[in-house]
OpenMM code with the backbone's topology and positions (N, CA, C; nanometers):
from openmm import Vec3, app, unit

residues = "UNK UNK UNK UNK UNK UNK UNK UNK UNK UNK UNK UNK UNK UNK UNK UNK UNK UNK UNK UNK UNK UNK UNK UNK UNK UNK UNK UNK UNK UNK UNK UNK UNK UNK UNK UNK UNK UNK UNK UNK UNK UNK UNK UNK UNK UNK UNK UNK UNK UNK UNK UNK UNK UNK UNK UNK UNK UNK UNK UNK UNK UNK UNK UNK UNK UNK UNK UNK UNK UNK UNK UNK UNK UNK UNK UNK UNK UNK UNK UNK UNK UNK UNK UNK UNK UNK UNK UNK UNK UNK UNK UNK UNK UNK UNK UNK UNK UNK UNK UNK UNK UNK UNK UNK UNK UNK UNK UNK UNK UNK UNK UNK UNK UNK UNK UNK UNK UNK UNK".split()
positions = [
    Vec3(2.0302, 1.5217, 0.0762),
    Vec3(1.9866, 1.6575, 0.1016),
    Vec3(1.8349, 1.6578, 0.1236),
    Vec3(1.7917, 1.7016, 0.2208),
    Vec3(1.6860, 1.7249, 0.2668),
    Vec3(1.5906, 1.8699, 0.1536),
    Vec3(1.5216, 1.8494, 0.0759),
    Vec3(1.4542, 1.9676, 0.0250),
    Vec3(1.3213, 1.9854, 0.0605),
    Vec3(1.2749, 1.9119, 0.1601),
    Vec3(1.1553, 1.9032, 0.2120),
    Vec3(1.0179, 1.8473, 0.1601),
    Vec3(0.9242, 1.8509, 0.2226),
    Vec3(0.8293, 1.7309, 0.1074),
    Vec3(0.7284, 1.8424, -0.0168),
    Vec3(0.6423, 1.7338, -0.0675),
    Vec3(0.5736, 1.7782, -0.1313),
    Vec3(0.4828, 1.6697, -0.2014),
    Vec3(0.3855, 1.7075, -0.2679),
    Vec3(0.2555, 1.6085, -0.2728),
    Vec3(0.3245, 1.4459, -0.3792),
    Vec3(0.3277, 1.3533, -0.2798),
    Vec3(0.3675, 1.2176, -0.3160),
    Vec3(0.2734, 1.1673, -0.4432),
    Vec3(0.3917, 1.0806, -0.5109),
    Vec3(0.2787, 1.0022, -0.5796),
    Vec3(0.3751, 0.8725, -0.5393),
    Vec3(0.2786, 0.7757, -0.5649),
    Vec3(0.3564, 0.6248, -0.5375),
    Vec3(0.2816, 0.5037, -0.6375),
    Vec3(0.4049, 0.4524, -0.6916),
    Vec3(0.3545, 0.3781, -0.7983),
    Vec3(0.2918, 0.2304, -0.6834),
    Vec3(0.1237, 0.2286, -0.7823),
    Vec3(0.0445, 0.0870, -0.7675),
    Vec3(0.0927, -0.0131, -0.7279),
    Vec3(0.0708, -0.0927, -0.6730),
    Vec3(0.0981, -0.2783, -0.6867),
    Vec3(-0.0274, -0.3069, -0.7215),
    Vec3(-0.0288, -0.3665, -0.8393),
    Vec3(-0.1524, -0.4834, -0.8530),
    Vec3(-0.1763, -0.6083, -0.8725),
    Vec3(-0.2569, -0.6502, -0.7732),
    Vec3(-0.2609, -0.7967, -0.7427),
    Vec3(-0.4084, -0.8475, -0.8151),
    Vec3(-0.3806, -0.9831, -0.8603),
    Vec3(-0.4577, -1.0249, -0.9433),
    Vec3(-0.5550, -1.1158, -0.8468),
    Vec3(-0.6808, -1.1208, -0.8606),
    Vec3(-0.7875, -1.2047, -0.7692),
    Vec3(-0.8688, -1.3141, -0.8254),
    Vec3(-0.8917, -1.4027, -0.7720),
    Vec3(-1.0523, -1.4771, -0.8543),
    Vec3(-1.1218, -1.4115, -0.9075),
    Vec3(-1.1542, -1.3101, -0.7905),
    Vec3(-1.2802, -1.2491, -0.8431),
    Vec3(-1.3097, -1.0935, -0.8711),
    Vec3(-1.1695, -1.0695, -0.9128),
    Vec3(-1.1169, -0.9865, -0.9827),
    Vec3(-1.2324, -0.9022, -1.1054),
    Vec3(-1.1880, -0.7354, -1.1726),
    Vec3(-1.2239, -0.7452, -1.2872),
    Vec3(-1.1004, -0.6828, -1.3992),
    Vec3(-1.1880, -0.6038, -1.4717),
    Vec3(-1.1341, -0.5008, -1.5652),
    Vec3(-1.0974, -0.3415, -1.4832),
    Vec3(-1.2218, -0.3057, -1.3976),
    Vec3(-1.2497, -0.1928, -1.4030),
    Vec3(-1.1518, -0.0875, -1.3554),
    Vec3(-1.0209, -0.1215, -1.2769),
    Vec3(-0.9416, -0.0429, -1.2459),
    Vec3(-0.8758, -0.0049, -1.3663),
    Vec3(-0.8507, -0.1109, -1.4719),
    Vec3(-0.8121, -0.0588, -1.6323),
    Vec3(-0.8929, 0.0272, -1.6909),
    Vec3(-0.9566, -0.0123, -1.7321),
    Vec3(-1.1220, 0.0576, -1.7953),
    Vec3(-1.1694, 0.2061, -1.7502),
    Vec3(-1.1995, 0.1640, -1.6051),
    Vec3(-1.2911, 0.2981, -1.6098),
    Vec3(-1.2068, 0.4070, -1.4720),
    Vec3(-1.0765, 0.3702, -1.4192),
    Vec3(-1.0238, 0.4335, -1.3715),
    Vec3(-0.8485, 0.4950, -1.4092),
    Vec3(-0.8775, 0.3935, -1.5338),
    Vec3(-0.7556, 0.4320, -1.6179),
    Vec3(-0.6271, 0.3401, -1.6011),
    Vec3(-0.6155, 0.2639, -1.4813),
    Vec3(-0.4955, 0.2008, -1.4217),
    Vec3(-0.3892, 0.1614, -1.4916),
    Vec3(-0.2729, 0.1366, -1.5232),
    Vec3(-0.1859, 0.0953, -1.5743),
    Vec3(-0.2008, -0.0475, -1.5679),
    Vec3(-0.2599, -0.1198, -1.5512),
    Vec3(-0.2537, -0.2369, -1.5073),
    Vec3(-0.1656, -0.3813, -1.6034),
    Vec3(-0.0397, -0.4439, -1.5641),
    Vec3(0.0299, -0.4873, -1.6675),
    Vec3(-0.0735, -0.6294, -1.7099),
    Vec3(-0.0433, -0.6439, -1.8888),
    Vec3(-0.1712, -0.7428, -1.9140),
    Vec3(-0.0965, -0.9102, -1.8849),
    Vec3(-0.0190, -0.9192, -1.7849),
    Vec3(-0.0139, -1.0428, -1.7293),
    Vec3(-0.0943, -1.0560, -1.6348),
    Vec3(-0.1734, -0.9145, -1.5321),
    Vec3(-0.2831, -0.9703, -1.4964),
    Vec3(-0.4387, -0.9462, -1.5691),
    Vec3(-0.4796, -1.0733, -1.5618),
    Vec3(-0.6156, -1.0764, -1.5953),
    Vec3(-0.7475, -1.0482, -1.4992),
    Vec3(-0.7050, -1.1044, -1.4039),
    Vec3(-0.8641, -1.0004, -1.3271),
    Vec3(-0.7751, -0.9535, -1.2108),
    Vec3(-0.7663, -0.8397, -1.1925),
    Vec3(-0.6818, -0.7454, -1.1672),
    Vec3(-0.8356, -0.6791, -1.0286),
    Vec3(-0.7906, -0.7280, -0.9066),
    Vec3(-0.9196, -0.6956, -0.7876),
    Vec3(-0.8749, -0.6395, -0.7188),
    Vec3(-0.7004, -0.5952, -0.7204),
    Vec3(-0.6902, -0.4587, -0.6014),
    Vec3(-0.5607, -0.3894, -0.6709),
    Vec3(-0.5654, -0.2844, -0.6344),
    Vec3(-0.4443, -0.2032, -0.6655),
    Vec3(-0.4334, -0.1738, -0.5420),
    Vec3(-0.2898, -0.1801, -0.4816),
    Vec3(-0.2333, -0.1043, -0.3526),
    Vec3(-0.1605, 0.0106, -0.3780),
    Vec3(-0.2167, 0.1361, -0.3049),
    Vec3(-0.1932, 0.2943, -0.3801),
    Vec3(-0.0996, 0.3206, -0.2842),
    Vec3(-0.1309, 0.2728, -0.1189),
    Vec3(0.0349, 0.2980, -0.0399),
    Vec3(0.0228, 0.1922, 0.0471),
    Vec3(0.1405, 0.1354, 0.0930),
    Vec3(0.1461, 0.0229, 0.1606),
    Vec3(0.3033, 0.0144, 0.2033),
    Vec3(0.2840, -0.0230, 0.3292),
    Vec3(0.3877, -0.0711, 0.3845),
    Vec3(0.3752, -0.2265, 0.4219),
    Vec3(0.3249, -0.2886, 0.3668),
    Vec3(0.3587, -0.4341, 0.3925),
    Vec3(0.4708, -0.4564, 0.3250),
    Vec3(0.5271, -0.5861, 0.4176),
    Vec3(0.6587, -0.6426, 0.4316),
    Vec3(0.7032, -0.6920, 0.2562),
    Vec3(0.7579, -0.6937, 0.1628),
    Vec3(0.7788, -0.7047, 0.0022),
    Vec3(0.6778, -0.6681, -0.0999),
    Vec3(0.6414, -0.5053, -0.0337),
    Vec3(0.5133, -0.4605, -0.1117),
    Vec3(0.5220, -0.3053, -0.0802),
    Vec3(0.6002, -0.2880, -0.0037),
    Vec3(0.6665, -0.1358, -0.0184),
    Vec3(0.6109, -0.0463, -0.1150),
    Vec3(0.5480, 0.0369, -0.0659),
    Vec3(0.5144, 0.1493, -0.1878),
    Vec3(0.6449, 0.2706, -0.2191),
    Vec3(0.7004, 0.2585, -0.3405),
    Vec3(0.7775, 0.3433, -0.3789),
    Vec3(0.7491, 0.4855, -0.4606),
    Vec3(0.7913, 0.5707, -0.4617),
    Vec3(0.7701, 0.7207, -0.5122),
    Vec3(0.8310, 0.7200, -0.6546),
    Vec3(0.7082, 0.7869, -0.7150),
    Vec3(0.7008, 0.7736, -0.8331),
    Vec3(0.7139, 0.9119, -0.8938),
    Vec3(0.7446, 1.0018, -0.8306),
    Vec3(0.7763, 1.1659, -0.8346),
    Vec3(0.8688, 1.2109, -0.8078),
    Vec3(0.9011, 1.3279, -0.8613),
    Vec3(1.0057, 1.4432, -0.7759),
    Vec3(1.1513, 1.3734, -0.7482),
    Vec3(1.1959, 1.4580, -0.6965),
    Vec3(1.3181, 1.4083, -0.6402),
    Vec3(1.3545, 1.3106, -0.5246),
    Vec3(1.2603, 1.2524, -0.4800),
    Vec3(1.2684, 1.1460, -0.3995),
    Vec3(1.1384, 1.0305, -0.4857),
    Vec3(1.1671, 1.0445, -0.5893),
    Vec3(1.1272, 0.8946, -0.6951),
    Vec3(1.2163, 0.7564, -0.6453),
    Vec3(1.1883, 0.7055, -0.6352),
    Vec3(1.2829, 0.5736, -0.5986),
    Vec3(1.3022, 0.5404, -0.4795),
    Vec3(1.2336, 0.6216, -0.3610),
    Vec3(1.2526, 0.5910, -0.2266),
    Vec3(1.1252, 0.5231, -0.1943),
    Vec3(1.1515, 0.4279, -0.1063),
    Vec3(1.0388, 0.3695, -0.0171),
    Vec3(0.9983, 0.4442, 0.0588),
    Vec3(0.8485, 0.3554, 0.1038),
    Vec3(0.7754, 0.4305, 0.2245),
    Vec3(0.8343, 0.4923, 0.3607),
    Vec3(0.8764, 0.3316, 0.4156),
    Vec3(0.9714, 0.2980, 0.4932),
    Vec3(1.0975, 0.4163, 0.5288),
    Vec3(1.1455, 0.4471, 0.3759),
    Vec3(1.2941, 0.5728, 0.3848),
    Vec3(1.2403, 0.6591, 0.3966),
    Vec3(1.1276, 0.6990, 0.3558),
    Vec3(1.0471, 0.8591, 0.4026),
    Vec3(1.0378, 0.8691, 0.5073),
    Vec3(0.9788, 0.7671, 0.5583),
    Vec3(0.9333, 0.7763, 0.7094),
    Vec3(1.0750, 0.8018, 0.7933),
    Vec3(1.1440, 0.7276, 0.7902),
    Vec3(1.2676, 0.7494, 0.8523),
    Vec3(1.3589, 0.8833, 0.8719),
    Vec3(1.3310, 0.9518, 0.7026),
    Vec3(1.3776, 1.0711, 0.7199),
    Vec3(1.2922, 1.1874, 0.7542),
    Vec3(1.1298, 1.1896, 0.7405),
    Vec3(1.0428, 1.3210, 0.7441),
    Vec3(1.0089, 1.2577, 0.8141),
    Vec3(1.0021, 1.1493, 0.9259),
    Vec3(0.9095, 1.1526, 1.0788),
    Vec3(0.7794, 1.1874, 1.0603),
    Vec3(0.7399, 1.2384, 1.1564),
    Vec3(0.6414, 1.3183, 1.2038),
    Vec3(0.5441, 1.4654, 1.0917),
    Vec3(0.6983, 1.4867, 0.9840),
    Vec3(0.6251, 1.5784, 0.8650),
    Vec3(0.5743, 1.5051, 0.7915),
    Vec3(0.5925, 1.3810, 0.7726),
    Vec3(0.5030, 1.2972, 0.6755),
    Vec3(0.3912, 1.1968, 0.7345),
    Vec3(0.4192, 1.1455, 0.8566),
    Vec3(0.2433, 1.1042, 0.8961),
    Vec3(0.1759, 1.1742, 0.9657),
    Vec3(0.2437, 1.2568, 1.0799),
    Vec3(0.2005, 1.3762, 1.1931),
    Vec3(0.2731, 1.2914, 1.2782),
    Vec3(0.2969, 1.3573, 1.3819),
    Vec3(0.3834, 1.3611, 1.5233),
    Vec3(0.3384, 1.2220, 1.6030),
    Vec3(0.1582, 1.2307, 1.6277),
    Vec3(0.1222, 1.1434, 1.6916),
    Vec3(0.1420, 0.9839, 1.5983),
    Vec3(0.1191, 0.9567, 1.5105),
    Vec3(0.0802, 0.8538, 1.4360),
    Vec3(0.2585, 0.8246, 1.4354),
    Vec3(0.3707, 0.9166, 1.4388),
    Vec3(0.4861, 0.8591, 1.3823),
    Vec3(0.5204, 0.8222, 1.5800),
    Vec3(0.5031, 0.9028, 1.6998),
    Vec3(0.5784, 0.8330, 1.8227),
    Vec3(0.4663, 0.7289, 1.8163),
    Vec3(0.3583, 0.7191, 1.7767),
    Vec3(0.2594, 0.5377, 1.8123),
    Vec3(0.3281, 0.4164, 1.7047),
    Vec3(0.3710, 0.4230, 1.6544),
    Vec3(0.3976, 0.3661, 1.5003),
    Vec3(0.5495, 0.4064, 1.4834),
    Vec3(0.6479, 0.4397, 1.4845),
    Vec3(0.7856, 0.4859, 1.4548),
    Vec3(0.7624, 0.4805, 1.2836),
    Vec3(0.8799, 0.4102, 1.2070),
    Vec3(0.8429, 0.3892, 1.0771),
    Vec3(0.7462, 0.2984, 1.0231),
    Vec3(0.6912, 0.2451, 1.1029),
    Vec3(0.5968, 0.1073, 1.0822),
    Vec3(0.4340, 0.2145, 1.0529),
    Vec3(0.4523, 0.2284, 0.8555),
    Vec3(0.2852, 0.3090, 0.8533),
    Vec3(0.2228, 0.1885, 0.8541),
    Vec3(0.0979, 0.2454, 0.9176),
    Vec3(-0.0744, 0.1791, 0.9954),
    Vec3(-0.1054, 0.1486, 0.9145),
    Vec3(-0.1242, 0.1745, 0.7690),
    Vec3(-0.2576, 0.1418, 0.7290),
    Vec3(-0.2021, 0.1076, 0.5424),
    Vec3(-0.2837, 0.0489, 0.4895),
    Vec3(-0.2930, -0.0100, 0.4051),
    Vec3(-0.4088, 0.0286, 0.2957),
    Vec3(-0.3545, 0.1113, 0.1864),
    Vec3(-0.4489, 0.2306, 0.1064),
    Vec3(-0.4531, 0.1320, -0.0107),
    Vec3(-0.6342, 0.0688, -0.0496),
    Vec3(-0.6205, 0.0256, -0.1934),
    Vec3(-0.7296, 0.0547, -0.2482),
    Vec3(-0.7481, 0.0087, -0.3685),
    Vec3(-0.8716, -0.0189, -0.4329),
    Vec3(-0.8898, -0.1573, -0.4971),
    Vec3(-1.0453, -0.1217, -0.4693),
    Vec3(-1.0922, -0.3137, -0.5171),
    Vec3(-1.1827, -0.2793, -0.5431),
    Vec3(-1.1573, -0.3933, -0.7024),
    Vec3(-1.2838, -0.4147, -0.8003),
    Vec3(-1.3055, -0.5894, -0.8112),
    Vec3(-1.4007, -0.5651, -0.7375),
    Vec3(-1.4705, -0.7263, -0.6895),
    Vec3(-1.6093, -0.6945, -0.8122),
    Vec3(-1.5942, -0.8300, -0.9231),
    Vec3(-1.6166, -0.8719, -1.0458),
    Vec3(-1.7298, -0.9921, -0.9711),
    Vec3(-1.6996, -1.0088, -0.8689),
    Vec3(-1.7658, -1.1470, -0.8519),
    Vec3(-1.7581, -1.1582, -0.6606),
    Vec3(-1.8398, -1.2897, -0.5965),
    Vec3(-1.8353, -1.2970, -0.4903),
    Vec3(-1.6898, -1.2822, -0.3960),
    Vec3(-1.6479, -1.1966, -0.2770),
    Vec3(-1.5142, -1.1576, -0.2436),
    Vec3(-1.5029, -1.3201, -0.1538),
    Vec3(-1.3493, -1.3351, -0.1859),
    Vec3(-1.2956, -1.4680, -0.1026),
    Vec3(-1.2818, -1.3835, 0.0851),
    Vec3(-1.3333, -1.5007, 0.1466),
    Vec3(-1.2905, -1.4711, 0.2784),
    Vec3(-1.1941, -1.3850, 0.3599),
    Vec3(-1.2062, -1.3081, 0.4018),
    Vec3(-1.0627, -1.2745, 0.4905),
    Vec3(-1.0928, -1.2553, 0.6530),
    Vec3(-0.9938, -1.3250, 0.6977),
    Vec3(-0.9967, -1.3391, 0.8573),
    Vec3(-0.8825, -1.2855, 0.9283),
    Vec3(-0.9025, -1.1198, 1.0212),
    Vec3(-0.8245, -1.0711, 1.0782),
    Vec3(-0.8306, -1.1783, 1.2323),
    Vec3(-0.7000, -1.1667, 1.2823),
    Vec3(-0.7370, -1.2511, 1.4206),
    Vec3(-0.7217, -1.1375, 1.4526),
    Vec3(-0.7020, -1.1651, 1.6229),
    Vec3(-0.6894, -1.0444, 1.7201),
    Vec3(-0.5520, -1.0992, 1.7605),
    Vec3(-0.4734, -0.9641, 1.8060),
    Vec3(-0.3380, -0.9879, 1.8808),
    Vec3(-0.3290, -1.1602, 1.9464),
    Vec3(-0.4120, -1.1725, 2.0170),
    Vec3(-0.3943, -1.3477, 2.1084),
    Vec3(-0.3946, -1.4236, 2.0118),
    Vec3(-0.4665, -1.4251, 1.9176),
    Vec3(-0.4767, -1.5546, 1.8031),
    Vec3(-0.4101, -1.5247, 1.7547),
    Vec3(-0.3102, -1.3767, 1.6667),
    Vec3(-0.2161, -1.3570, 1.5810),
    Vec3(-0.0911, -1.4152, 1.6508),
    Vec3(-0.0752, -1.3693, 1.7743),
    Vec3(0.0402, -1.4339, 1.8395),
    Vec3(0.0780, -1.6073, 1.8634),
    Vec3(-0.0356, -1.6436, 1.9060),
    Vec3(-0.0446, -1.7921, 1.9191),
    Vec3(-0.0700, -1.8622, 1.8072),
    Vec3(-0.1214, -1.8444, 1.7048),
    Vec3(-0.1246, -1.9322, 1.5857),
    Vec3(-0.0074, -1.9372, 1.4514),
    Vec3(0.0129, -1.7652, 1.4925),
    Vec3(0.0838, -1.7232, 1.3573),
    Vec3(0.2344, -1.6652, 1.4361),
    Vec3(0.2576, -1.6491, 1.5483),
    Vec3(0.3878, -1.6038, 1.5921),
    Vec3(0.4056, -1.5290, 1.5680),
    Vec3(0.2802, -1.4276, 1.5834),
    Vec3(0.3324, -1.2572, 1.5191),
    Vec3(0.2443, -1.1667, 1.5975),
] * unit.nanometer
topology = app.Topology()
chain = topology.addChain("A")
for resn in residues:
    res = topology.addResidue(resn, chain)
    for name in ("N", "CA", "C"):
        topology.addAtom(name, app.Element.getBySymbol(name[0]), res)
């Protein structure tokens, strides 16, 4: 049954870093479970591939990103972002508490993603 939306919450993923700290525990309150120890990002929504952000509210608690999208379209990202993108959300919402120098990260571009990584 469709009851229409209303303001999401979606439970964290948190991933543990080198150079990680406390402070998403500490001073932003985080739930953070104490198997991790330096705790350098929380992912607040995400659609990456076994990292699914799930709903942590209301009557659609337990649904993925992914199933929202599928069923509210266009009422849940806007019209344009859902015909550019279908269920595939853009973007990747976190926070990071970098304790120490951040490790590298290297986006390629489409030609190098395709040719190196087959994607």
């Amino acid at each position: 049954m469709n009851e229409g939306l209303y303001p999401l919450k979606f439970t964290p993923q948190f991933k543990e870093r080198i150079w990680g700290g406390e402070s998403l525990k500490n001073v932003l309150k985080k739930r953070v479970p104490n198997t991790i120890k330096k705790c350098g990002e929380s992912w607040e929504i995400s659609a990456v591939q076994e990292n699914v952000s799930v709903v942590s509210n209301g009557y659609l608690a337990g649904n993925n990103l992914e199933e929202l999208i599928e069923v509210y379209m266009g009422d849940l990202v806007g019209d344009s972002v859902y015909e550019k993108f279908g269920v595939e959300f853009p973007l990747l919402i976190k926070l990071i508490d970098a304790q120490d120098v951040l490790s590298i990260q290297v986006h390629p571009d489409d030609e190098a993603a395709l040719k190196v990584h087959n994607a």
